[in-house]
N, C-alpha and C positions, 0 to 999 in steps of 0.2 A: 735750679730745677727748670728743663725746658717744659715744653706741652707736655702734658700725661697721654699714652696712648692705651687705650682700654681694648681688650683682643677677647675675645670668645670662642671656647671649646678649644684656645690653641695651649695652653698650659702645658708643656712636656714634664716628664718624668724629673729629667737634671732641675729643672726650672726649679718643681717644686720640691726636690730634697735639699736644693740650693737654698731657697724661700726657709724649709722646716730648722737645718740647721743655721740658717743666719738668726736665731728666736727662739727655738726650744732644746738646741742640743744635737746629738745623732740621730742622724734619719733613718729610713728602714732604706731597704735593701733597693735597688733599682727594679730587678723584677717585681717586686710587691707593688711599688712606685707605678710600674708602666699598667700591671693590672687595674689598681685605684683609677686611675687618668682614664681607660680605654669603658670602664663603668660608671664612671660618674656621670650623674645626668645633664648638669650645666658645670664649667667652669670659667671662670672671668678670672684677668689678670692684668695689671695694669703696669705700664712699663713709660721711666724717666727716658725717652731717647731709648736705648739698645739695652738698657740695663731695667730687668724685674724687680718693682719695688712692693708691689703687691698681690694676693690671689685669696679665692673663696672658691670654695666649691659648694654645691646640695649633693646630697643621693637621697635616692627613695624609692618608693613604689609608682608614685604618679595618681596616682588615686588619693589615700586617705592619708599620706603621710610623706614629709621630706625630711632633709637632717642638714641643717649646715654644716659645714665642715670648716676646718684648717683655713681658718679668717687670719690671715696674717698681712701687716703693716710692718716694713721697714721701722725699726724706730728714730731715725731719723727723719721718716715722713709724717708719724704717728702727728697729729694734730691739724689737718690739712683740709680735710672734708675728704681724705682717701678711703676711710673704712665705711664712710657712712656711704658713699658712692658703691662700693661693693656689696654693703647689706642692700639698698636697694635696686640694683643689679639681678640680685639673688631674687629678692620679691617680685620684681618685674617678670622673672624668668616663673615663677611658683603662677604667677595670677595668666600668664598666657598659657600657662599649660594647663592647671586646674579645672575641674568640671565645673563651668560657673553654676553659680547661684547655690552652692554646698559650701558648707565649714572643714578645714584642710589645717590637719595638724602640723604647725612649723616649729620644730624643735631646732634647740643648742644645745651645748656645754659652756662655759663661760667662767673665768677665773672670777671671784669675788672682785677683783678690783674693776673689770672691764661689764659687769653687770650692769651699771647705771648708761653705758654706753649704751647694749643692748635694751633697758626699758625706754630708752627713745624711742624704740620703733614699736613700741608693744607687747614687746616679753617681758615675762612673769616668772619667776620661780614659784615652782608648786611644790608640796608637801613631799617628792616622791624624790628616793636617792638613787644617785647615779651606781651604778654597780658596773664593775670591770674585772675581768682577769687577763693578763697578758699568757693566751694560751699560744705553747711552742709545739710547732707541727714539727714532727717527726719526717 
């Protein structure tokens, strides 16, 4: 592993269907890909040399509310201080932008097993469930 290089707002589309299927399986489409990238409000991505080993994204409104996104670690880097480096990325990015001196809802998803990673930095599950439909546009 040489130096880690950390890049901001540069995340491309291939990057991240690269990034989703090295980890979760088939990616979505490249146009859905380049729309995600061109709206999202921060993304950070961290690169071994020439090769993407990491990325996060937020989106939101910028006001009362953000959303992490698609927090992925190489699993060959998973243990490194690379995920924690990107949650904090992410907050740094939430506390420059936020209207100080107000409370700012910072939401996730998170599998059970990566939950106790997440209560490091101060998330909480709360009583409320997640609800999804994978709806297909015509």
């Amino acid at each position: 592993m040489s130096e880690l290089i950390i890049k901001y707002d540069e995340l491309t589309a291939e990057e991240f269907i690269y990034m989703w299927e090295s980890v979760w399986g088939e990616g979505p489409s490249l146009e859905q890909t380049k729309l995600a990238m061109d709206n999202t409000l921060f993304r950070v991505s961290i690169f071994d040399g020439e090769r993407i080993v990491a990325m996060a994204r937020v989106i939101g409104d910028m006001g009362l509310c953000y959303y992490i996104k698609d927090v992925i670690v190489l699993p060959e880097y998973q243990g490194k201080g690379i995920g924690r480096k990107l949650i904090d990325e992410l907050l740094e990015f939430i506390n420059e932008h936020g209207v100080s001196d107000t409370q700012i809802f910072v939401e996730l998803c998170a599998m059970p097993d990566k939950i106790p990673f997440y209560e490091k930095f101060g998330f909480s599950a709360n009583e409320a469930q997640r609800l999804r439909i994978m709806y297909h546009v015509d």
